[in-house]
KOLSEZA-240486 format. One record per atom (N, C-alpha, C): residue number from 0; residue in three letters; x negated, y negated, z negated; atom name. Coordinates in pm, whole numbers, plus 50000, padded with zeros to 5 digits. Layout:
<atoms>
    nr   rest       X       Y       Z   atom
   NUM    Ala       X       Y       Z     CA
...
</atoms>
This chain:
<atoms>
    nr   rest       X       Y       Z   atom
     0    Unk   51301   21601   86293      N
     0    Unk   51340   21737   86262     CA
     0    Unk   51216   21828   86260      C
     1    Unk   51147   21819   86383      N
     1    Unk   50996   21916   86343     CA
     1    Unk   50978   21845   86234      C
     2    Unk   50930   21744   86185      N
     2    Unk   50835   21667   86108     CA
     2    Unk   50874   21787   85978      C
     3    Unk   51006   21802   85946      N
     3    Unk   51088   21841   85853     CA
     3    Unk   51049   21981   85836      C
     4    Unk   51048   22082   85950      N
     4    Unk   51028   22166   85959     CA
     4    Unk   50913   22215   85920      C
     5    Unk   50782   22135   85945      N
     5    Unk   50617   22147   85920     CA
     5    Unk   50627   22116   85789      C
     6    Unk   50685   22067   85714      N
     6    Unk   50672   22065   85619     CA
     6    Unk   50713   22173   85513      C
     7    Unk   50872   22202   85540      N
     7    Unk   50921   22359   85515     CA
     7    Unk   50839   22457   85502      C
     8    Unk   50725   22459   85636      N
     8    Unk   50652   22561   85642     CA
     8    Unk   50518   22541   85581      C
     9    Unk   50463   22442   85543      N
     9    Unk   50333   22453   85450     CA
     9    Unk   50412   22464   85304      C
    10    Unk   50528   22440   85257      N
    10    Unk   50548   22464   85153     CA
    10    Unk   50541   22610   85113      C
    11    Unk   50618   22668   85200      N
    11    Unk   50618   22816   85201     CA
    11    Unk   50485   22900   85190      C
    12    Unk   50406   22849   85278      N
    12    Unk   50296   22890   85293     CA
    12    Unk   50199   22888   85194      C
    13    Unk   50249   22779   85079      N
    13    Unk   50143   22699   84991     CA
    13    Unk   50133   22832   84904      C
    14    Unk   50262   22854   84902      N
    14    Unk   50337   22952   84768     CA
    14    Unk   50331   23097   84782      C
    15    Unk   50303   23189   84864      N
    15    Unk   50347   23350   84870     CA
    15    Unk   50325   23420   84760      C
    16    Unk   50227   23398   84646      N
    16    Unk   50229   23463   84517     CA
    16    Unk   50355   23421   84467      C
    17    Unk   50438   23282   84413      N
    17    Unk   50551   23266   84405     CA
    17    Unk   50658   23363   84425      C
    18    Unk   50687   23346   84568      N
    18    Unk   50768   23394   84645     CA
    18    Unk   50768   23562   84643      C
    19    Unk   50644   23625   84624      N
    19    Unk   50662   23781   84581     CA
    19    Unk   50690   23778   84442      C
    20    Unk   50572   23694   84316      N
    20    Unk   50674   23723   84200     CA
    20    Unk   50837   23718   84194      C
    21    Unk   50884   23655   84277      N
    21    Unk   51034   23604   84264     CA
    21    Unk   51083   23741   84301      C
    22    Unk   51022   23854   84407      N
    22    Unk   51080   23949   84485     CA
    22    Unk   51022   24067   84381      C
    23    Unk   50925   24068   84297      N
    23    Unk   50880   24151   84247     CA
    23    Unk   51025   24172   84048      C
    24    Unk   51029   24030   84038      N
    24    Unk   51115   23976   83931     CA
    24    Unk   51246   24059   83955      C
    25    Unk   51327   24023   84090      N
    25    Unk   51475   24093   84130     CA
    25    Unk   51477   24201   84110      C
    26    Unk   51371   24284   84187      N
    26    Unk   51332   24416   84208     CA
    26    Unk   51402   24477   84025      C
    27    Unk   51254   24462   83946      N
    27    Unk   51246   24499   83830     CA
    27    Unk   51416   24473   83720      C
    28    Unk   51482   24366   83780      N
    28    Unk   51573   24353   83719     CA
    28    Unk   51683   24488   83778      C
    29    Unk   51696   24438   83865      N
    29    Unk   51827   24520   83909     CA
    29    Unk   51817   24690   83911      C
    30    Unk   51651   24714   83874      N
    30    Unk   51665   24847   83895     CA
    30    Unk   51685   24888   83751      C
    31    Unk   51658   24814   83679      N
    31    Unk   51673   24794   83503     CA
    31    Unk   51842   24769   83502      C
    32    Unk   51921   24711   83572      N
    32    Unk   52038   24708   83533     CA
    32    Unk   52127   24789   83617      C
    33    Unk   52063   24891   83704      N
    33    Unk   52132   25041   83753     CA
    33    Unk   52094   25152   83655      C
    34    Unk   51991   25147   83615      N
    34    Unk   51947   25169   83492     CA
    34    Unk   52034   25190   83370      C
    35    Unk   52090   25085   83308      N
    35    Unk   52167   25040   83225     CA
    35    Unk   52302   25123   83254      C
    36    Unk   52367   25114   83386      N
    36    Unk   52458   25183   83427     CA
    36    Unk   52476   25331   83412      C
    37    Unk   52388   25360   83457      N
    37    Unk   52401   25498   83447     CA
    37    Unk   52358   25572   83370      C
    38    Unk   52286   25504   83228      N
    38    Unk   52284   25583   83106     CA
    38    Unk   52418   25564   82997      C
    39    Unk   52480   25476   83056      N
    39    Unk   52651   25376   83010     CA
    39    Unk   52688   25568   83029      C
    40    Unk   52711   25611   83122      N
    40    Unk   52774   25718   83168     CA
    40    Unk   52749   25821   83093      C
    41    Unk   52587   25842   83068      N
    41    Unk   52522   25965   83055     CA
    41    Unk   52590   25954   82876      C
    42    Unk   52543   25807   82808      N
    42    Unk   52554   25831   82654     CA
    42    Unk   52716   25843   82612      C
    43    Unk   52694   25946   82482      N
    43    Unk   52835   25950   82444     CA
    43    Unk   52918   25786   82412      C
    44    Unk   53024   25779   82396      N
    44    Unk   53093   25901   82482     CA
    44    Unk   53104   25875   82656      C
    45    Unk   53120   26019   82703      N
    45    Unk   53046   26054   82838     CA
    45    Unk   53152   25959   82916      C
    46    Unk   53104   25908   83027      N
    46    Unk   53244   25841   83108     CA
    46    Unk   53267   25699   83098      C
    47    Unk   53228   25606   82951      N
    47    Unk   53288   25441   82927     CA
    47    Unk   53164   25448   82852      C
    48    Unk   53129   25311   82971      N
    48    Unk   53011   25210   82957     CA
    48    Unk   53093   25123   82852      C
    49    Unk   52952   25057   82729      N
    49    Unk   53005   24974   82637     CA
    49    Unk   52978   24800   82705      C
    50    Unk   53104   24742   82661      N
    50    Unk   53125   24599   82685     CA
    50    Unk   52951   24540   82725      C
    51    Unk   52882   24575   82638      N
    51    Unk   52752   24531   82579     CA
    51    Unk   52669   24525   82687      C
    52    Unk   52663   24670   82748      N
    52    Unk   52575   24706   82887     CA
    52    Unk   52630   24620   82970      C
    53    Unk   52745   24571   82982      N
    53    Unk   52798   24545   83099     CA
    53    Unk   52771   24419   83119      C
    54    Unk   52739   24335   82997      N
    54    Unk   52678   24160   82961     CA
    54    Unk   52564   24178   82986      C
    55    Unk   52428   24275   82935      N
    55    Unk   52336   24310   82981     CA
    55    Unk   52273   24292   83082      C
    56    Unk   52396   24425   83196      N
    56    Unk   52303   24392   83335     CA
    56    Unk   52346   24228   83389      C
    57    Unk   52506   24186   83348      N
    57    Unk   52478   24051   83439     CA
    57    Unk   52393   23977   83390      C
    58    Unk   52350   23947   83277      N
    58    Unk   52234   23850   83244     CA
    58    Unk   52145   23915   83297      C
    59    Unk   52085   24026   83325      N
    59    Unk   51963   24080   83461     CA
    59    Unk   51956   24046   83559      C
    60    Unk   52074   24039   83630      N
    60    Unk   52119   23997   83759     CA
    60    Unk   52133   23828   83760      C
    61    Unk   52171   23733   83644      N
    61    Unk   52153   23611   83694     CA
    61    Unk   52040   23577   83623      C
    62    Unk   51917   23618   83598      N
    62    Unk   51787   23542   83572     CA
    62    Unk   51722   23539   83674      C
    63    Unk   51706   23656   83772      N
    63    Unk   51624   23624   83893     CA
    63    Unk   51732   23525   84041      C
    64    Unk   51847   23510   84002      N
    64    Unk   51971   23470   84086     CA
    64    Unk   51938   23290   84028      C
    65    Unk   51898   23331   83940      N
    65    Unk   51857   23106   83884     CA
    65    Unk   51732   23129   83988      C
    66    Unk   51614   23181   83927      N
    66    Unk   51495   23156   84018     CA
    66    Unk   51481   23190   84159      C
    67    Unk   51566   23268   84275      N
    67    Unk   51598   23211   84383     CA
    67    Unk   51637   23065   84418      C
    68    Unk   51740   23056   84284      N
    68    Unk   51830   22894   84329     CA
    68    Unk   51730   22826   84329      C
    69    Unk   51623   22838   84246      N
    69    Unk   51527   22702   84203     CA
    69    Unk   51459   22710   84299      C
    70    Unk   51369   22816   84339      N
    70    Unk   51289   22804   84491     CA
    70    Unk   51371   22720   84617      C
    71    Unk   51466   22779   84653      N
    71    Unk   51538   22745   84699     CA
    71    Unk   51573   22596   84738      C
    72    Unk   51602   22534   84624      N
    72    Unk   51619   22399   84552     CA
    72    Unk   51467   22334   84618      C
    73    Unk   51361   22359   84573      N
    73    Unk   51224   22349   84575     CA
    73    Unk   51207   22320   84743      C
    74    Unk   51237   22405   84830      N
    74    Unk   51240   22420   84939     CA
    74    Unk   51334   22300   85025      C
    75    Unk   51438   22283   84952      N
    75    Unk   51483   22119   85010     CA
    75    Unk   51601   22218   85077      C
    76    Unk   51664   22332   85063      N
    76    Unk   51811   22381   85107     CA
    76    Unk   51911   22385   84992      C
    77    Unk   52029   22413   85054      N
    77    Unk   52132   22363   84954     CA
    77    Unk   52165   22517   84876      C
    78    Unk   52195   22507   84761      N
    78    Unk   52243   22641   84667     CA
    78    Unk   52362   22633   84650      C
    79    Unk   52474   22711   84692      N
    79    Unk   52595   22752   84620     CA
    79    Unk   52624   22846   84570      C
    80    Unk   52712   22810   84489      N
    80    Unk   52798   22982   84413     CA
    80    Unk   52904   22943   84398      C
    81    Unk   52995   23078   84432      N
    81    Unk   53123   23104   84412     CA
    81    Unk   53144   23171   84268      C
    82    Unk   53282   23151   84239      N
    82    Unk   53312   23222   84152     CA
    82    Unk   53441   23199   84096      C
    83    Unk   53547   23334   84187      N
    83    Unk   53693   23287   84202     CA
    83    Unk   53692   23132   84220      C
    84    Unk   53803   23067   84142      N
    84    Unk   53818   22926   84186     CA
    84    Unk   53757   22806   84158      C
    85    Unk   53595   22836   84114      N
    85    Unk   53480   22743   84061     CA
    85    Unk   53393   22721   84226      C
    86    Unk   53377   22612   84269      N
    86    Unk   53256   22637   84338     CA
    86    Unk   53132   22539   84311      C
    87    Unk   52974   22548   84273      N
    87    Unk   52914   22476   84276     CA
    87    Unk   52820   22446   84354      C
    88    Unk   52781   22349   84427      N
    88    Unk   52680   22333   84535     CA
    88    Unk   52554   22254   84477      C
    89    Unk   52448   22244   84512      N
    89    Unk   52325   22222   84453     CA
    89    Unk   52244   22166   84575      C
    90    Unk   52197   22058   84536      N
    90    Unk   52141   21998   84707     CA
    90    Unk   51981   21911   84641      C
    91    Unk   51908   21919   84647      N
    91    Unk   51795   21832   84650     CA
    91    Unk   51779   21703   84637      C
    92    Unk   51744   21603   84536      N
    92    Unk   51779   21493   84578     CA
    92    Unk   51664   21437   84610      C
    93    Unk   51710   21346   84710      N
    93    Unk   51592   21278   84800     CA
    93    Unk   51496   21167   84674      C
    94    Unk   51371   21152   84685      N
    94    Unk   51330   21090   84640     CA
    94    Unk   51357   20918   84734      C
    95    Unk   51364   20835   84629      N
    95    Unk   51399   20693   84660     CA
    95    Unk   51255   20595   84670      C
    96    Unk   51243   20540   84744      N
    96    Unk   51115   20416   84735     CA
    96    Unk   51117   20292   84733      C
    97    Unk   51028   20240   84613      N
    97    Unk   51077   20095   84589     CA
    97    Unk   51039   20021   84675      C
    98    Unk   50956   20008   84788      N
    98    Unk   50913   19968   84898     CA
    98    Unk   51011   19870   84927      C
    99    Unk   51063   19729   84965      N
    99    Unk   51164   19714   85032     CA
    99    Unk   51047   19660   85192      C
   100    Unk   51158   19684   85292      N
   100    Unk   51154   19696   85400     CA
   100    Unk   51071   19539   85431      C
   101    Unk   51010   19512   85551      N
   101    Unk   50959   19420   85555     CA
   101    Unk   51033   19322   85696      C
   102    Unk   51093   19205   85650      N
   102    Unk   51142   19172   85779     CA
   102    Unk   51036   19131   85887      C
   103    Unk   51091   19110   85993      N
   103    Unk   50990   19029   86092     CA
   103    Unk   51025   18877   86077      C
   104    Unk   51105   18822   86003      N
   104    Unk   51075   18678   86027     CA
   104    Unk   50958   18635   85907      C
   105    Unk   50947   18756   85837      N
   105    Unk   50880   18712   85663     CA
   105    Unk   50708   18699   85727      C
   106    Unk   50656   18748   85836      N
   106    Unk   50526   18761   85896     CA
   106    Unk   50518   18626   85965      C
</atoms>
């Protein structure tokens, strides 16, 4: 479990430019798709946001929501999403080695 852990943590460590683009990426989106919102309001007509804006911001909101998952993923933890009665989980897969094991009677 440490072993696991030291490793977690030089990954992290390897990466912090990563890991702020990823925070710098969200940032820029979501303030771009409050953005979006509240000129929905401002443009005629005053009051109803068009269908359009509203596809907009979620494709804003799930481009930096993939590149969490993928870090994430990267990092060796599991990703889920809900969505009403869909759920998908996302887990890392272990790399396999062709190594086979060596008995002790084969020595």
């Amino acid at each position: 479990m440490k072993r696991l852990q030291k490793v977690l943590k030089s990954e992290k460590a390897d990466e912090p430019r990563t890991f702020l683009m990823s925070r710098i990426t969200f940032a820029i989106c979501f303030f771009v798709s409050v953005a979006l919102i509240v000129c929905g309001f401002i443009v005629p007509p005053l009051g109803a946001i068009d269908p359009s804006c509203l596809t907009a911001v979620g494709e804003l909101l799930l481009f930096p929501t993939i590149l969490y998952a993928y870090r994430a993923i990267e990092l060796g933890l599991t990703v889920k999403f809900n969505h009403g009665d869909t759920s998908i989980e996302i887990t890392k897969r272990q790399q396999q080695t062709d190594i086979d094991p060596i008995d002790s009677q084969d020595l």
